[in-house]
Structure formats: C-alpha cells, structure tokens
Backbone as CSV, one residue per row, in Angstrom:
resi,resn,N_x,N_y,N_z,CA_x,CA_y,CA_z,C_x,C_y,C_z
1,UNK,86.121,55.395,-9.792,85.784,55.765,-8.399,84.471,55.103,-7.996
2,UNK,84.717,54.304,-6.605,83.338,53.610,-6.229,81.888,54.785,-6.066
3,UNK,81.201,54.362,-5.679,80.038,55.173,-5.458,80.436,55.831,-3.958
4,UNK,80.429,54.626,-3.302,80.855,55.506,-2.254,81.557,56.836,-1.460
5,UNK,82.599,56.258,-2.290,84.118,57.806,-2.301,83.005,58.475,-3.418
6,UNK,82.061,58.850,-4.232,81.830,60.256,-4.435,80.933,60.856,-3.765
7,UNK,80.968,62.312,-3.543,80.689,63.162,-2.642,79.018,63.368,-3.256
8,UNK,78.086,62.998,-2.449,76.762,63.490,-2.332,76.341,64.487,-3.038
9,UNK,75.462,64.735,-4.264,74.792,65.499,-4.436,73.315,65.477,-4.610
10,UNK,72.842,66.157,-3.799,70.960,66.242,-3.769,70.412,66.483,-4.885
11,UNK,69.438,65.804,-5.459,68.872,65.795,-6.952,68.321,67.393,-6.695
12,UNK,67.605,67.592,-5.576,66.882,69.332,-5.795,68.066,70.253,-6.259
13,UNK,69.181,69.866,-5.426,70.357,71.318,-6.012,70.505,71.303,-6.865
14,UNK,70.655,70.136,-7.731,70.920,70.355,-9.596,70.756,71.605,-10.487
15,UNK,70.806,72.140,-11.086,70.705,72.760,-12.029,69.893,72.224,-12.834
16,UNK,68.399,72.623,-13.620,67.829,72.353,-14.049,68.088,72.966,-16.077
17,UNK,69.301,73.610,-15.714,69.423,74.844,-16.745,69.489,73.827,-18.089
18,UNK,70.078,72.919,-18.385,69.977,71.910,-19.609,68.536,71.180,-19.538
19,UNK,67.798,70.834,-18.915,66.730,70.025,-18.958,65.517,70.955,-19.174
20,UNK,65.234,71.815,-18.430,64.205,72.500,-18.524,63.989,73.578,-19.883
21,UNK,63.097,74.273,-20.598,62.997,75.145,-21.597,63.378,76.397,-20.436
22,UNK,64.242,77.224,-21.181,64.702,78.507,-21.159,63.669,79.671,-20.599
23,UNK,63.831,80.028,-19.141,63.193,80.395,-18.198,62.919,81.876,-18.575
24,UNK,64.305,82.356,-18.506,64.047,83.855,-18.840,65.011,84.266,-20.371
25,UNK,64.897,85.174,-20.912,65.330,85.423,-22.555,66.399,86.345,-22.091
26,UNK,66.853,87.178,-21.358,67.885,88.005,-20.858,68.056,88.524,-19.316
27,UNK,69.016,89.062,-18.840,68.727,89.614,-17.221,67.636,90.254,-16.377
28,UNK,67.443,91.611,-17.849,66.482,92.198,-17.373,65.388,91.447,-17.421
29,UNK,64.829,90.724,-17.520,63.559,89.990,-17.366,63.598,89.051,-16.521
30,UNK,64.572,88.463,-16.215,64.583,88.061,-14.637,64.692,88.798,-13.541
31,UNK,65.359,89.817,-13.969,64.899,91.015,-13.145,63.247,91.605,-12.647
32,UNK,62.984,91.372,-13.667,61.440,92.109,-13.542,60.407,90.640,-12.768
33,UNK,60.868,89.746,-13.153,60.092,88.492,-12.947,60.360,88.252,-11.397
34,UNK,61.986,88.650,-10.949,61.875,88.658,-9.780,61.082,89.928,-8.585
35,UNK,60.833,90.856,-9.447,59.930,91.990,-8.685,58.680,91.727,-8.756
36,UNK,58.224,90.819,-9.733,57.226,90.119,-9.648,56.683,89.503,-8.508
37,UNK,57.828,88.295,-8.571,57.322,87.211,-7.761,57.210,88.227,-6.419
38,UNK,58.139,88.952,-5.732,58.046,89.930,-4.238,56.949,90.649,-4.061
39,UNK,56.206,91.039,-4.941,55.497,91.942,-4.955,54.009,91.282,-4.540
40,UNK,53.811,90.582,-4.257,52.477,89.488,-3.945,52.910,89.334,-2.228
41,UNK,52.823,88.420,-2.069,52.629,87.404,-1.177,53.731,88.059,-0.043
42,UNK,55.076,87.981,-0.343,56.264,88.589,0.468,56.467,89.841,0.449
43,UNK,56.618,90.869,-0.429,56.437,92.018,-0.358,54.922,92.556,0.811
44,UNK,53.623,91.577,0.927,52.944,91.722,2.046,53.149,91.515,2.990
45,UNK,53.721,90.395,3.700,54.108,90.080,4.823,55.153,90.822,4.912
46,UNK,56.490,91.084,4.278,57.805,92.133,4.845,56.627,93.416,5.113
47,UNK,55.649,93.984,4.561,55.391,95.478,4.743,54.308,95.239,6.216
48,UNK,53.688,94.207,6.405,53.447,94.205,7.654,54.133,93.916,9.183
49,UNK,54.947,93.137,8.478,56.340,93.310,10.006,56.646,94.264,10.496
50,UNK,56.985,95.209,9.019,58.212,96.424,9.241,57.002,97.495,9.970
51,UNK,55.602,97.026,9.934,54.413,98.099,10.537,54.372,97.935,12.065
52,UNK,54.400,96.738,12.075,54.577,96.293,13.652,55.984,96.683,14.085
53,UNK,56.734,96.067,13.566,58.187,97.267,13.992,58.344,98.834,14.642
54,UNK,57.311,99.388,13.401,57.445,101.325,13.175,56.838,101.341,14.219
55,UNK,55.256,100.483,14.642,54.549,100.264,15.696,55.494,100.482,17.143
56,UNK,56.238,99.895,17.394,57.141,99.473,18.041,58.331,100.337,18.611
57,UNK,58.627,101.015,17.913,59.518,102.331,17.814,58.947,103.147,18.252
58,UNK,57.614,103.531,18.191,57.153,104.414,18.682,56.727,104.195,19.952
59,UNK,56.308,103.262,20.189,55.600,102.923,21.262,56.816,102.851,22.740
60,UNK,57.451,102.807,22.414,59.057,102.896,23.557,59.656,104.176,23.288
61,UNK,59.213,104.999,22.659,59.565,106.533,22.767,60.703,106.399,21.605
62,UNK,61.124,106.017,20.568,61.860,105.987,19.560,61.600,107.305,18.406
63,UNK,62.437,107.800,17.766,61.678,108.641,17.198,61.568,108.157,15.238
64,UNK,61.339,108.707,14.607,60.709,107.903,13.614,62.042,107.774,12.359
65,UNK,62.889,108.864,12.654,64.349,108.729,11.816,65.372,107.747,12.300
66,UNK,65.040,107.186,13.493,66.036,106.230,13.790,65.422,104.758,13.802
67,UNK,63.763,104.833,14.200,63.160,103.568,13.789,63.496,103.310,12.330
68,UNK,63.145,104.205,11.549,63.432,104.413,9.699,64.560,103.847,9.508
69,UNK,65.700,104.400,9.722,66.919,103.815,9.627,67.832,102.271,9.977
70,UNK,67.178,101.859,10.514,67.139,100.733,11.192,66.577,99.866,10.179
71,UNK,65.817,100.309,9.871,64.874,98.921,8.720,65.615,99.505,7.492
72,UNK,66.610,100.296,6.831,67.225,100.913,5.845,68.405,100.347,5.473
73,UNK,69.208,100.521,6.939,70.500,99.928,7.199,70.711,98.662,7.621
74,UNK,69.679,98.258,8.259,70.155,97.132,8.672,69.022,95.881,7.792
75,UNK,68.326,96.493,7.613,66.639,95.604,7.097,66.905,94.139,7.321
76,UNK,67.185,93.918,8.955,67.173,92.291,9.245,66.194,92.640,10.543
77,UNK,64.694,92.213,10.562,63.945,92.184,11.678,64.152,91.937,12.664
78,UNK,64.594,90.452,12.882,64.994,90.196,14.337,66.320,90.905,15.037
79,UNK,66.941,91.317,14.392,68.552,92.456,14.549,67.490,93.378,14.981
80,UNK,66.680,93.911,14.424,66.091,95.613,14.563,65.350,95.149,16.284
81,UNK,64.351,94.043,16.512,64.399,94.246,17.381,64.185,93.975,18.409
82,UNK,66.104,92.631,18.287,66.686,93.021,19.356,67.439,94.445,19.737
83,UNK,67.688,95.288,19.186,68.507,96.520,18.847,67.739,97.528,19.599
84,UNK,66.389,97.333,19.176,65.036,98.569,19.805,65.343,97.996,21.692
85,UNK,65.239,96.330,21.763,64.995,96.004,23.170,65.617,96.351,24.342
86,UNK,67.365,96.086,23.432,68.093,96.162,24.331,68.154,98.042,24.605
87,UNK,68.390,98.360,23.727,68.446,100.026,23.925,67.336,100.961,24.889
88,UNK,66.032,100.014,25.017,65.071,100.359,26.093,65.568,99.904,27.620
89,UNK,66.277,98.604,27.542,66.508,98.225,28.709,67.581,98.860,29.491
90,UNK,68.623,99.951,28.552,70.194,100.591,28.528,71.238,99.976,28.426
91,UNK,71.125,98.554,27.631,71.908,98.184,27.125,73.218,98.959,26.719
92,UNK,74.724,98.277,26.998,75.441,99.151,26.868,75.939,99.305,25.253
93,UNK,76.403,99.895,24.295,76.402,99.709,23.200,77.387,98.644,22.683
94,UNK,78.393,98.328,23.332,78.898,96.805,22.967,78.237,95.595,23.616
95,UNK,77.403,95.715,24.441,76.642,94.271,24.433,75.035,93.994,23.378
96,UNK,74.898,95.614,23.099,74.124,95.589,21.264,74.233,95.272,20.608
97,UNK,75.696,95.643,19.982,76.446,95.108,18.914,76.807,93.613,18.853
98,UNK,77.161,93.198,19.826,77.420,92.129,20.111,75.847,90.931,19.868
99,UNK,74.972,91.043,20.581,73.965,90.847,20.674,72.747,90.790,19.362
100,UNK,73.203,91.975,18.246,73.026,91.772,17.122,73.606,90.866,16.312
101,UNK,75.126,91.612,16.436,75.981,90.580,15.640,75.503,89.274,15.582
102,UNK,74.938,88.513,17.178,74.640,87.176,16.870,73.564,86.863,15.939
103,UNK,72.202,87.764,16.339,71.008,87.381,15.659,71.738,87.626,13.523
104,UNK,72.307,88.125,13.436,73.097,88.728,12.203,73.692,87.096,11.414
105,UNK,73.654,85.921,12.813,75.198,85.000,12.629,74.500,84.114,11.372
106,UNK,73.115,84.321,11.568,71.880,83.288,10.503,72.507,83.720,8.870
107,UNK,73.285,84.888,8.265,73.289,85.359,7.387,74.628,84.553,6.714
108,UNK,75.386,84.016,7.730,76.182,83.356,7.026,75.908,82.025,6.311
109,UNK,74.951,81.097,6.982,74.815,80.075,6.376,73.568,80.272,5.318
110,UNK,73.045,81.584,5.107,72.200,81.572,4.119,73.023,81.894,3.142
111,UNK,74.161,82.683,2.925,74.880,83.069,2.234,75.536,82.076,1.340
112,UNK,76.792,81.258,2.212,76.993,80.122,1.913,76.365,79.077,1.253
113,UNK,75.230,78.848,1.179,74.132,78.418,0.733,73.828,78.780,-1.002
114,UNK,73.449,80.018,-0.685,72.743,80.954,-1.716,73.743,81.493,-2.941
115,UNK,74.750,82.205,-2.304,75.301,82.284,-3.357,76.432,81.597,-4.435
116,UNK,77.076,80.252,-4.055,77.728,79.531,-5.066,77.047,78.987,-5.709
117,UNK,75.321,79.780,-6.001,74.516,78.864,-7.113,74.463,79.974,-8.082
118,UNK,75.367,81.263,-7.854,75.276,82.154,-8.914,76.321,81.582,-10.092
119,UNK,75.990,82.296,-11.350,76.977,82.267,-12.068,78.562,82.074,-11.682
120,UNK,79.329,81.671,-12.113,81.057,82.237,-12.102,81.568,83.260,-12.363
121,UNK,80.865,84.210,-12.966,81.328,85.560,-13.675,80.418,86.597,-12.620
122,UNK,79.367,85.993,-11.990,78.392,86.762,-11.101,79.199,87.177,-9.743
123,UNK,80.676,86.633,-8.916,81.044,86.404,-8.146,82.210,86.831,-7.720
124,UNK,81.858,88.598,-8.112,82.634,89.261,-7.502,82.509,90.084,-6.619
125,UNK,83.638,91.301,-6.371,83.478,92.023,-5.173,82.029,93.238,-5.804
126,UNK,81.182,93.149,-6.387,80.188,93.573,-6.521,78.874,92.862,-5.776
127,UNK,79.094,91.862,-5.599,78.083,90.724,-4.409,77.877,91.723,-3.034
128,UNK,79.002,92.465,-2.477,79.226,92.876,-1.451,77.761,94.035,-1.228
129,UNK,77.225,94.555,-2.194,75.991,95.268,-2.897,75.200,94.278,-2.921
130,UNK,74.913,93.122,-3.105,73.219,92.735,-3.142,73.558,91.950,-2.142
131,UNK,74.431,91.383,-0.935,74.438,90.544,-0.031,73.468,91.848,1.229
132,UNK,73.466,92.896,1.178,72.412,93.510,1.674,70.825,93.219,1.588
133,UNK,70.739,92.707,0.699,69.827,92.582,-0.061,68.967,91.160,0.483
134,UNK,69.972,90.454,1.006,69.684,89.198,1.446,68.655,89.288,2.707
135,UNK,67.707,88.698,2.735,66.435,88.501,3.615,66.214,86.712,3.955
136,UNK,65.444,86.527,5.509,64.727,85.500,5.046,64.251,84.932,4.117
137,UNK,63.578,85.592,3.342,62.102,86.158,2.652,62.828,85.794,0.953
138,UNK,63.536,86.750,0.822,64.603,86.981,-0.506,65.225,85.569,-0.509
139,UNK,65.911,84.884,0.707,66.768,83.838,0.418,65.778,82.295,0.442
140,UNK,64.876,82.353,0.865,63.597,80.994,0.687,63.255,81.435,-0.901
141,UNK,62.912,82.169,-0.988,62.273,82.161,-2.238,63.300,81.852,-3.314
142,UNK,64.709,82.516,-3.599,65.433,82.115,-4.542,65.583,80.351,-4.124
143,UNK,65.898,80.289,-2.989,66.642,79.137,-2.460,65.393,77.970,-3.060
144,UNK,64.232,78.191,-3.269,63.335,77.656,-4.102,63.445,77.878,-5.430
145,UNK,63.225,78.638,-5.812,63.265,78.451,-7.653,65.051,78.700,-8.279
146,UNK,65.579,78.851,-7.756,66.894,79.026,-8.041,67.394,77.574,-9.340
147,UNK,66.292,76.211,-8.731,67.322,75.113,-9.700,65.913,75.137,-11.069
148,UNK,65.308,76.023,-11.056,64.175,76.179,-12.337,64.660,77.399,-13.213
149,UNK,66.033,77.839,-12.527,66.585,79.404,-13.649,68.099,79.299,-14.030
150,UNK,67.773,79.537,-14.736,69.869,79.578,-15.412,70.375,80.063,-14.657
151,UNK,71.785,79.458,-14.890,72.443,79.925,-13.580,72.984,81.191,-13.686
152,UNK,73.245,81.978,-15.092,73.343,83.467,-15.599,72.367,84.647,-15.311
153,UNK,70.940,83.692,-15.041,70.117,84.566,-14.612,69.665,84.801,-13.185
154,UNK,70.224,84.167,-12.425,70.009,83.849,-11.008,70.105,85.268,-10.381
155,UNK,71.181,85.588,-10.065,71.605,86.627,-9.439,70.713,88.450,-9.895
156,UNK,70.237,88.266,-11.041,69.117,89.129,-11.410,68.111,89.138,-11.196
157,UNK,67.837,88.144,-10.883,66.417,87.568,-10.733,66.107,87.688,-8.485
158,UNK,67.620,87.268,-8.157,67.543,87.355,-6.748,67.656,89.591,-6.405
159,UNK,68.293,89.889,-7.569,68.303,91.389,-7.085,67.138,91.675,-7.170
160,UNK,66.068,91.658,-8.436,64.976,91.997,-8.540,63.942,91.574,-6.913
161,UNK,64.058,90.369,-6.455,63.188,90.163,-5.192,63.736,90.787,-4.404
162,UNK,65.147,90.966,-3.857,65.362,91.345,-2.760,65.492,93.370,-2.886
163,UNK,65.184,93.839,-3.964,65.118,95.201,-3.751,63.652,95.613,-3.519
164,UNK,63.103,94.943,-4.084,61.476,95.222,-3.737,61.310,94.770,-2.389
165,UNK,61.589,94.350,-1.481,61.864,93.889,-0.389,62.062,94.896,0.123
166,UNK,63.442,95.203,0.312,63.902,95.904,0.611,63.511,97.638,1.158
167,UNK,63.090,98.213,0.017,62.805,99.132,-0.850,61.304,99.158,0.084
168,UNK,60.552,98.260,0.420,59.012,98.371,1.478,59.062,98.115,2.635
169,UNK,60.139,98.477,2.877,60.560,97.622,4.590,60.658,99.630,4.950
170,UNK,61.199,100.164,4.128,61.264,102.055,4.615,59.690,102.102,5.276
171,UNK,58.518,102.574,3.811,57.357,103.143,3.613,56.628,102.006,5.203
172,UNK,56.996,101.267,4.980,56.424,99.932,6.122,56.309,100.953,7.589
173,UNK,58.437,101.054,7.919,58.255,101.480,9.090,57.717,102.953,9.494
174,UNK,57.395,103.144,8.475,56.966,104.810,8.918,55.874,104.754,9.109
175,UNK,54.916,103.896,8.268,53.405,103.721,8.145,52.924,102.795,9.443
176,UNK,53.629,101.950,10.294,53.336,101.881,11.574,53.692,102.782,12.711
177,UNK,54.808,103.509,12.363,55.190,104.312,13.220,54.156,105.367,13.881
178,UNK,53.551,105.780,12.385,52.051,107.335,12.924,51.025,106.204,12.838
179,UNK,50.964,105.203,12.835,49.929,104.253,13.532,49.446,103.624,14.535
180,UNK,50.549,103.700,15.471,51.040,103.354,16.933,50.439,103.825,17.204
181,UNK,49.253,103.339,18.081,48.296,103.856,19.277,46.923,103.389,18.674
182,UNK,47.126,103.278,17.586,45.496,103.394,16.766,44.958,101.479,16.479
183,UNK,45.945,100.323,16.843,45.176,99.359,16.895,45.669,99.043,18.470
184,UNK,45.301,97.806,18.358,45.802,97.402,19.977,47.149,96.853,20.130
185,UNK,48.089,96.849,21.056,49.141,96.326,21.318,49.511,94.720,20.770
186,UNK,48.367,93.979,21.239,48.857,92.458,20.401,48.646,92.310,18.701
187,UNK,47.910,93.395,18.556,47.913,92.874,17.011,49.508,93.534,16.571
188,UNK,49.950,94.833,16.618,51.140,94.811,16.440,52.358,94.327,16.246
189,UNK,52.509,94.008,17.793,53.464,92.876,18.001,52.888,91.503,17.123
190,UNK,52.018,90.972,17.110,51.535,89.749,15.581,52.237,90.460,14.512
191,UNK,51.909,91.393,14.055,52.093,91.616,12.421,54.353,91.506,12.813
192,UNK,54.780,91.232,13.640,55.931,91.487,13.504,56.366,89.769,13.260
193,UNK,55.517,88.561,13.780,55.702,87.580,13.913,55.432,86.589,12.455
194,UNK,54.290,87.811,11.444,54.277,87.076,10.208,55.510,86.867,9.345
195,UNK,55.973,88.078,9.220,57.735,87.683,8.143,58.290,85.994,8.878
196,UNK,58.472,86.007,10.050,58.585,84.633,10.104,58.121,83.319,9.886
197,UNK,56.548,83.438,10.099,55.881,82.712,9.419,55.792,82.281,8.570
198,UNK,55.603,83.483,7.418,55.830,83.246,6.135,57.189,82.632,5.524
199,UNK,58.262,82.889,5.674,59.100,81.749,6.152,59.470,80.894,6.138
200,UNK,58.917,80.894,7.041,58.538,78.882,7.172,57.980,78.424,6.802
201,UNK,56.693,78.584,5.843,56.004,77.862,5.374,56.699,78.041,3.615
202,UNK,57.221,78.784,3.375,58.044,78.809,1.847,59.328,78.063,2.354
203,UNK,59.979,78.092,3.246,61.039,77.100,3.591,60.670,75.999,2.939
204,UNK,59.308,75.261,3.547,59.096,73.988,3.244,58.784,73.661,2.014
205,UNK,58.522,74.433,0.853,58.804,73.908,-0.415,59.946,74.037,-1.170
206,UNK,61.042,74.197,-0.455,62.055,73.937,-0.518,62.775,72.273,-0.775
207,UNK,63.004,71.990,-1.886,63.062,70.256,-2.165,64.134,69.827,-1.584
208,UNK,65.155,69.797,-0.699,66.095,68.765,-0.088,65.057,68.397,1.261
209,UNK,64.881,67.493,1.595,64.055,66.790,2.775,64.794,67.194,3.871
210,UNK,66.211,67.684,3.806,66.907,67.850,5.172,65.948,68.982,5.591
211,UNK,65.626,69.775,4.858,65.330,71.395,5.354,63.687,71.495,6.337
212,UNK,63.097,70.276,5.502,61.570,70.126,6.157,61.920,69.191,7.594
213,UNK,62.936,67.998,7.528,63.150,67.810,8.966,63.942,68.681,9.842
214,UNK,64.474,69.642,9.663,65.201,70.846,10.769,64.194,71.602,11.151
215,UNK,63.057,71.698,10.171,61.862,72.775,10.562,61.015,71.890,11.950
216,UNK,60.946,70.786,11.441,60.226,69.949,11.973,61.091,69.812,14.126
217,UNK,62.189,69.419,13.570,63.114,69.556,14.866,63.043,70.486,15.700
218,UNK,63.067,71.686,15.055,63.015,73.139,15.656,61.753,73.370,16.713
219,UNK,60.561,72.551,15.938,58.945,73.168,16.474,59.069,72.056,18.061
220,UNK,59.808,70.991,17.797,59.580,70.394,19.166,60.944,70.640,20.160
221,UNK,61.735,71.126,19.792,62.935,71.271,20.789,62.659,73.045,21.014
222,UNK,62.269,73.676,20.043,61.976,75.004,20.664,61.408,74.983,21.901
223,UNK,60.245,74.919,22.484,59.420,74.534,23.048,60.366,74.246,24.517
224,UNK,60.854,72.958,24.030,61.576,72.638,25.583,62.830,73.314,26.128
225,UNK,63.803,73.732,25.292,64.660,74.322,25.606,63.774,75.741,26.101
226,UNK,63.204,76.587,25.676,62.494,77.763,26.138,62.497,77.334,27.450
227,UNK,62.080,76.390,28.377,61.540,76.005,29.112,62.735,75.528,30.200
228,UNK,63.430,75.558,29.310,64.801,75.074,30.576,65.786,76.731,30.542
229,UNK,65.738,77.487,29.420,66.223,78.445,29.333,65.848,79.551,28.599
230,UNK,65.234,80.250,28.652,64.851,81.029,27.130,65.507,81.831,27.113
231,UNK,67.057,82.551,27.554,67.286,83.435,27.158,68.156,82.554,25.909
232,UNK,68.786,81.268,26.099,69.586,80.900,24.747,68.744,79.623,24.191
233,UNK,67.798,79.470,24.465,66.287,78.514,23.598,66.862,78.756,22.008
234,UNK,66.858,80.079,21.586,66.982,79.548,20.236,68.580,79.429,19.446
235,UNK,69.334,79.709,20.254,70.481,79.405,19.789,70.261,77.891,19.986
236,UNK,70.342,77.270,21.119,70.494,75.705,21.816,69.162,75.210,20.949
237,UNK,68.246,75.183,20.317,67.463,74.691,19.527,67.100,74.590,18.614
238,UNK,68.098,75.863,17.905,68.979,75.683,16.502,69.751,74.749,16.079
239,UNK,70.528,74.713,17.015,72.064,73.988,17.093,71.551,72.452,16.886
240,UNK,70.725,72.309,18.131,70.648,71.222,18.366,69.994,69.918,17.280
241,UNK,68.412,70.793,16.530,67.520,70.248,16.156,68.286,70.159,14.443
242,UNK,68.896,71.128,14.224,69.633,71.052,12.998,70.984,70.060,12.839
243,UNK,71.607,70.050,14.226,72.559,68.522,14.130,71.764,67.377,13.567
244,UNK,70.907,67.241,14.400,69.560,66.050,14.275,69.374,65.561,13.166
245,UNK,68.831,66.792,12.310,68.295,66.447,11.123,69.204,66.260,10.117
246,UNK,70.686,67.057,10.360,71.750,66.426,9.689,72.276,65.012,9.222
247,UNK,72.302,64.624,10.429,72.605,63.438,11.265,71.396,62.325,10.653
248,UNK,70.202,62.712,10.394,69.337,61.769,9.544,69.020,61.908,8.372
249,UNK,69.726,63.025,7.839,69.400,63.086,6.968,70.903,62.401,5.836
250,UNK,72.427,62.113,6.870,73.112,61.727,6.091,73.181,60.167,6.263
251,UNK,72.827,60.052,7.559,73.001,58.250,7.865,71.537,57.724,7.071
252,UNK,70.718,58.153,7.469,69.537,57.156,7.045,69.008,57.865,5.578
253,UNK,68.588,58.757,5.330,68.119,59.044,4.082,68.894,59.001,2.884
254,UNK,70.538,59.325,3.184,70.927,59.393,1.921,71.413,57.872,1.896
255,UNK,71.766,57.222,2.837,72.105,55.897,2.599,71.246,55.109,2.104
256,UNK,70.111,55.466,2.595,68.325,54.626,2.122,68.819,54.749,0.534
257,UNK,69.180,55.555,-0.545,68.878,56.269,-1.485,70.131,55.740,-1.626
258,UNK,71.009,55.074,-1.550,72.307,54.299,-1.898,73.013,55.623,-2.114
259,UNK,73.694,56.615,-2.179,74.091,57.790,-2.483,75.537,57.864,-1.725
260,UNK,75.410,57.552,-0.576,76.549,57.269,0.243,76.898,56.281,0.972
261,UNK,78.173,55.770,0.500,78.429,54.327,1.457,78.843,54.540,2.782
C-alpha cells in the first residue's frame, strides 16, 4: 500500500505505552494520581466557577436546592447557565431543553475523541457512569496525558480527575450561593469565566497542532461574528474557525509532513 492510500495518523495520538517506562503499577494508582493531578490547578478553577454560578442563583431569586442540583445533575457550566437565563427570562420549558441540549452538543465530539483511547475491555455499557463525569476541564487534561499512560490505565486515571471535579462543583455552588451579595457583581460573574479560561490555556498543550490553530481561529472569528450576530456568534464561529483549521491542517500541514498524498 502506497503512502498515500494510508490513513493519517498524528504522532501525538500514539500510544506511548511500549516506548515510555511504566507510568502507573495498577488502577488504583492511576486512580489516585488522577485525583492528584484535579486537585491543584483545576479542581481551583471548577470550585470558583461553580461560586460564581451559586453567586448567580441567588442573585435572580433561585433557591439554593435547585441552584445545587444543577451543578450535581447536570455539572456542565455553560448548560447551567444557560438554564438559570432562560428560566429568568420565562423561557418556555421546551425551548430550555432544547437550548441546553445545544450548549450539551460540545460533549459529543469530546467524547468521540476521548474515549476510543480507552482500553478494549474498558468499553462497555459501564462508560454510561463516568461519561458524566466528562468536563472541559476532565477532557483537556486526559486528552493531554492520555498518550504518556497505558492504555489499561487510562480510564482510571480519567475517573479519578473527573470525580474530584465533579464531587467540588456541589460544596462550590453552595459556597457562592450564601456569598451572593458580599463581593461585587463583576467579580462573580469573572469567577464564572475562569473554568473557561483555564481551558484554553491546557487545550493548548495539547500536541496535535490542529487544536492550537482552531483556538487560534476561534479568538479572531469570535469577535466578528458577535458583531454581525451574537445570538448564534458561537455556534457560526465554532463551525466556521474549526472547518478552517481542519482544512489547514489536512491540505498544508499534513501534506508539508508527506503523511498524505
């Protein structure tokens, strides 16, 4: 088979599991290593969102068992709140649902993504349990060290981050909730804008180059589409800036790199 006819693979996705020395010695210790790594850096930023959130709930007359629940059941920020917005405005409850559902639509291609780097034996109807689990936050970070861990240990190592996650997104929204009133309105709403931040800046050590030019796409087409429309700016500057970087990243970079004829 020429080079051409074979199908592309990015040196970052590899599996590092034969080359590298033996990451973790059993599950549970990728387990723990992954409560590790959450417990710093991301476990801070998720517990300050979910403050600006609780913030947030309260501050529109919400009461603190349904702000709570919200970051429980659903623990996807931008879902929670669009969910809080529309329900202030009287949104009817199928244009909520609906309206979530979309902000929700990001979970498929992280998914897709994320999990056919688990094991083969990892990949059953038990996934249906830690695909909850799945975060921005949770899926940059595996989606980074994922080709530095066996592929047996992956999926332990992703439960361990994403329950500690998880698991501070509760104590979060309650602890802004009886806080509401006591800083000022913009810092609030900020602490809701770091989980994204943070983000993006762990996105970018993320090793396929496609991912740093979509980020890159995003920061200048955001901007203008807002400007011609903001109620669908970030759908249309999703779409758009991520064709883009597709699109250069299969004609010119991988061809640069002889990879595809």
């Amino acid at each position: 088979m020429s080079s051409s006819n074979q199908p592309y693979i990015d040196p970052g996705e590899i599996s590092q599991e034969e080359l590298a020395p033996q990451r973790f010695k059993n599950p549970r210790d990728a387990f723990w290593s992954g409560i590790r790594d959450a417990a710093g850096a991301p476990a801070a930023v998720l517990f300050a969102g979910m403050v600006g959130f609780g913030a947030m709930g309260k501050t529109n007359g919400f009461d603190v068992w349904f702000t709570t629940s919200t970051s429980f059941f659903m623990f996807a920020l931008p879902g929670q709140v669009v969910l809080l917005e529309m329900a202030i405005t009287g949104s009817s409850v199928l244009a909520i649902v609906l309206a979530v559902t979309l902000t929700a639509s990001r979970f498929i291609t992280m998914t897709v993504t994320l999990f056919p780097q688990l094991h083969q034996r990892d990949r059953n109807r038990s996934l249906y349990a830690s695909v909850h689990l799945l975060a921005m936050t949770a899926w940059a970070i595996s989606m980074r060290e994922f080709h530095a861990i066996e592929t047996r240990h992956r999926l332990s190592y992703f439960v361990g981050l994403g329950l500690l996650c998880w698991l501070i997104s509760v104590p979060g929204t309650i602890l802004g909730f009886y806080l509401a009133g006591m800083v000022p309105a913009a810092v609030t709403l900020g602490l809701i804008f770091i989980n994204p931040l943070f983000f993006l800046l762990t996105f970018t050590e993320v090793k396929p180059w496609i991912n740093r030019i979509a980020l890159m796409m995003g920061c200048i087409f955001g901007p203008i589409f807002f400007m011609l429309d903001r109620d669908t700016s970030l759908l249309s500057s999703g779409l758009v800036a991520g064709t883009i970087a597709y699109l250069i990243d299969r004609k010119l970079l991988r061809k640069k790199s002889g990879l595809v004829g």
